[in-house]
Every structure is written in structure tokens, then in C-alpha cells.
N, C-alpha and C positions, 0 to 999 in steps of 0.2 A: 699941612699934614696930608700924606699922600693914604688914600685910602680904594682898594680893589673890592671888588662886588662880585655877585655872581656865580660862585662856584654853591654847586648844591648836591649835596648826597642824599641818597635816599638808602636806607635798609629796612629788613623785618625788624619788626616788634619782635626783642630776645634777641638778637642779633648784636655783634659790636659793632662799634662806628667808627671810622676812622676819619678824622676833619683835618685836611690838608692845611700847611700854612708854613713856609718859608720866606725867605732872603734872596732877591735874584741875585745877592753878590755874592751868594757859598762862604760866606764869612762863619768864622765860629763863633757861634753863639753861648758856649756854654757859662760865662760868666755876664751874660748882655740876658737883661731883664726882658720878661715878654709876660704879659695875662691873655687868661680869655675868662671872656665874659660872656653870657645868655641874656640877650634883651629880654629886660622886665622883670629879673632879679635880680636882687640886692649883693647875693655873693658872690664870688669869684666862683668860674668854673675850676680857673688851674693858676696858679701861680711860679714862677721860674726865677726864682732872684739871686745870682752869684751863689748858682750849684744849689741852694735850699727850695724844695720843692714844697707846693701844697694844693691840696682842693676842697677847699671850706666847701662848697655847694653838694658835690659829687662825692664826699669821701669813702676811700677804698675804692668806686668804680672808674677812676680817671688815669693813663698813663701813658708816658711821652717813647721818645726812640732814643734814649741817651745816647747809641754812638752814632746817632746822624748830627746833632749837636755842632760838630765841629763842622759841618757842612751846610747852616746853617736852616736844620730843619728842624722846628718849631713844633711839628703835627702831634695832636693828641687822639687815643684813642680810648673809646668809653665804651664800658663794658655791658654788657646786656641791657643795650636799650630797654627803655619806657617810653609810651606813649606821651606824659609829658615833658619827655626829654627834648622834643621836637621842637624846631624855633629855630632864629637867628643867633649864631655864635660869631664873638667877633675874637681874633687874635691881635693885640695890639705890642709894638713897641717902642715902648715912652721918648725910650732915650734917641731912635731911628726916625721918628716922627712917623711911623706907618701903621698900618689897620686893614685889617683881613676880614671879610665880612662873609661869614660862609652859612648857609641853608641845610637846616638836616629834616628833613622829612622822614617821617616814620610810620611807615606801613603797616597799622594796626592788624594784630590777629586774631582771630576766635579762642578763647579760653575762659577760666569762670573769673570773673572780676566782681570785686565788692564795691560795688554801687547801688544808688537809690533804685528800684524797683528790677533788678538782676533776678530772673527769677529760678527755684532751685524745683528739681522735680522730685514726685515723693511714689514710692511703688509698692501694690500689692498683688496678691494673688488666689484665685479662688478656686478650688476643684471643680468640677464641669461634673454634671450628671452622667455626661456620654462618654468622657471619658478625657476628656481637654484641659485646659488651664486657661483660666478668666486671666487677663492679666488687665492691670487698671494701673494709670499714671496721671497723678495731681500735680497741678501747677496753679500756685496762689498768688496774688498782688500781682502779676507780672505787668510790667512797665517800660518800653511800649510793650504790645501785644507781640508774643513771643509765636514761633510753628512748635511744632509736639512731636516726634515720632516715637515710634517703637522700632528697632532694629536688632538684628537676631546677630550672633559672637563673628559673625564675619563684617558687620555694619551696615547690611543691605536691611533694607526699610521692609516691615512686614506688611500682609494686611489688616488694617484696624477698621473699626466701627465708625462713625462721624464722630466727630469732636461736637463735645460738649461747654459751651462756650458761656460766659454771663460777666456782666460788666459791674462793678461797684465801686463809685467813687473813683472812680477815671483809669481804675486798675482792671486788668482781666483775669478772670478764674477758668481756666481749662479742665476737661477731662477727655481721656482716652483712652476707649478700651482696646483688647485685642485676644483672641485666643488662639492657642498654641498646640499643638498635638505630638509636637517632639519634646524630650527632654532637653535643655542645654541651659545656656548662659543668657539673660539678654536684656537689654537697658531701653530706658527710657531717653533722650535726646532734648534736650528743650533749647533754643536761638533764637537771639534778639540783634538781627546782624548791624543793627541802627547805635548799638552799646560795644558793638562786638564781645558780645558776654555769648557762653555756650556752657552748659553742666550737661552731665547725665547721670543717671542712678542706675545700678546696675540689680539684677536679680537671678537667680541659681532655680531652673524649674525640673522639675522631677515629673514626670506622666508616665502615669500606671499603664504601661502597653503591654498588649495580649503578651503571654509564655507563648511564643511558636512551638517551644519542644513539648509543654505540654498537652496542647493541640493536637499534635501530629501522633503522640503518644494516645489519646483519648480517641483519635479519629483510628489508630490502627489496633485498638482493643473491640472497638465496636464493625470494624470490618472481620475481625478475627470471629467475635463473637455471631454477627450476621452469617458468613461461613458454614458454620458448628451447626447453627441451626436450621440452614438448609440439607444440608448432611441428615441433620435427625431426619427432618420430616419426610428428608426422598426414601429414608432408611424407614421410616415407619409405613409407608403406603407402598413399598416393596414386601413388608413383609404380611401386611394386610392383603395385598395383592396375590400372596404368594396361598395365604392361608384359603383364601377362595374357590382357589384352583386346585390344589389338592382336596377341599371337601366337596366341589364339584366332580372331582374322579373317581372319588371314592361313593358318590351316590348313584354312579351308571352304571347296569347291568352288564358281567362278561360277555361273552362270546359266547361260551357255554351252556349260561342261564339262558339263552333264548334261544337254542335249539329246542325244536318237537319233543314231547315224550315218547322213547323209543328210540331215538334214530342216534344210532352211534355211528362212530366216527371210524372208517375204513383205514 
């Protein structure tokens, strides 16, 4: 049995794959049987038997190039990778005595996976006396020990408080706070890149910030009224001023009154 090694694909996790495997004689294959198989399962990946196709292991995610067939190309291609999709796939043909032995490696990626100790975050929020938004993100059992952030609707990382940290029974319980002064959107991050598991929980904050228009309105009532009241009082010490001075005039004697008795005026 003649048997080839060696060829090895790699794609993203979600990705499709395609696992090369012909004929160097370009013979048509479409009535010449071929399987593949995944070392260390029991089922077929793909089966090809005079034009009847099937994929007991992979069903619905497995499919071949029907018009390369007559060119004696074999290749299958599987659809949205998994992480335990990855392994040795062999392409065999019974009747040719040959075997294609090809490698797919798959480049796990960050997303939320259901596994043993995946951990999920949980969020609240608190009003601030000053005028802020508490904001507080839980993370329980996480396994291994997961990082925390807080990151604001564009996903840049904010600043938070230290992490609050305690161990039980091999798990970890985080906390982390943060406070916030704008209103917007913004999540909690939790990653455990050892699981490639990643969640976030999101939260909608609202902060009570000043009315600038009614500011500016209260600030130019009180300039108006400041104004007005210097107005009075210059107007009130002009006419106290004014009353002074006329009853000063009217208490000094004419010109008249203090001429001599007798002496008239030529």
C-alpha cells in the first residue's frame, strides 16, 4: 500500500478547511471509491462510493468538488471549523491501494465556550454622591484564573480600582470597580486565554451632568440682577448727595444780607 504524509493545513477556528487529496494519474474518479477518515474515531469522515456520498461523523458540515472528480480530485472541504475538528485525516483508496495522510491544525480563537470553570461576568451600578457612576463587575468560580476589565463603547480599557481577588477551592472570585463620569455604553471583559474562553456583559449608564444652558441662564440673571443694583445704589448716594448740597446753599447767607446797615448799592 502506497501511503503519502506530510501535507498539513492550518486555519481559524470558524473558518472552512479544505484537505487536499488526489490521483497523480488525473484518472476519473467519480465511480472509484475513496473514504476519509480522523485518527481515533470510529466514523467516517466522508464516504464516496459509485456517485453515493456520505458523512456519518461530520453530518451536513462535509463536501467534496463534484466537477474535479473526473480529474481525479478527491479533496474535501469542512465547514466551520472546530477546535476538535483538528487531528490527522487520512484519504484512502481501497481499490488503488493508496492513502493520504494530511494534518489540520486549528487555530483556536477567543469567544465564550461551555466549559468546566469558563467564567461569565456579572454587572452593576451605583450613583456616586459627586455625581459619578460606581460601576462593579463579578466574576465567580473562574478556572484558571481569568484578567477583568472594564472598557468603554469603543473597547479601550478604563481606569479601575485594584482588583479584588479570593481563592475557594481552587476557583477564583474577582471584583472590579470603576467609576465613570460620562454617560454611554460599557462592558465588563473577563479572559482566560489558557481555555480560549472570553465573555463580556454589557451595561447602559446615564450621569446626571450639570444643564450648561441652565447655568449660563442663572449666571446671567444674577449678572443682570448685580447691574440693577449698582444702578440703585450709585442712583441713591447721587441723590443723597445732591440733597446735601442744595440744603447747604440754601443755609448761606446772600450777598445782600451781609452788607452794613445803610449802605446802598450805587
Amino acid at each position: 500500500m502506497f501511503c503519502l504524509s506530510g501535507t498539513s493545513v492550518t486555519v481559524k477556528e470558524g473558518d472552512d478547511a479544505i484537505l487536499p487529496c488526489s490521483l497523480s494519474t488525473n484518472e476519473n474518479i467519480q465511480d472509484v471509491r475513496f473514504d476519509w477518515t480522523k485518527e481515533g474515531t470510529e466514523k467516517k469522515v466522508y464516504i464516496h462510493d459509485t456517485g453515493v456520498d456520505r458523512s456519518p461523523a461530520l453530518r451536513g458540515r462535509v463536501s467534496r468538488f463534484p466537477d474535479d472528480l473526473k480529474n481525479g480530485n478527491a479533496s474535501i472541504r469542512i465547514n466551520k471549523v472546530q477546535q476538535e475538528d483538528g487531528g490527522i485525516y487520512t484519504c484512502d483508496f481501497p481499490t488503488r491501494r493508496k492513502t493520504f495522510r494530511i494534518k489540520l491544525v486549528v487555530d483556536s480563537v477567543l469567544k465564550v465556550r461551555n466549559v468546566p470553570g469558563a467564567a461569565e461576568p456579572h454587572v452593576t451600578s451605583h450613583d456616586q454622591i459627586n455625581g459619578g457612576v460606581l460601576l462593579q463587575c463579578d466574576v465567580q468560580s473562574g478556572l484558571p484564573k481569568p484578567t477583568v476589565e472594564w472598557q468603554d463603547s469603543n473597547d479601550q480599557i478604563i481606569p479601575s480600582e485594584e482588583l479584588q481577588v479570593s481563592e475557594q477551592g481552587g476557583r477564583f472570585h474577582i471584583t472590579l470597580k470603576a467609576t465613570v463620569e460620562k454617560s454611554g455604553r460599557y462592558h465588563c471583559v473577563t479572559t482566560q486565554e489558557e481555555i480560549k474562553h472570553q465573555a463580556q456583559k454589557e451595561i447602559n449608564v446615564h450621569v446626571n451632568e450639570p444643564n450648561t444652558g441652565l447655568i449660563v441662564a442663572v449666571a446671567g440673571v444674577a449678572v443682570g440682577f448685580a447691574v440693577v443694583l449698582a444702578v440703585v445704589i450709585l442712583l441713591r448716594r447721587y441723590i443723597k448727595n445732591k440733597k446735601k448740597t442744595n440744603k447747604k446753599e440754601s443755609s448761606e447767607p446772600s450777598a445782600q444780607e451781609l452788607k452794613p446797615n445803610g449802605e446802598q448799592s450805587v
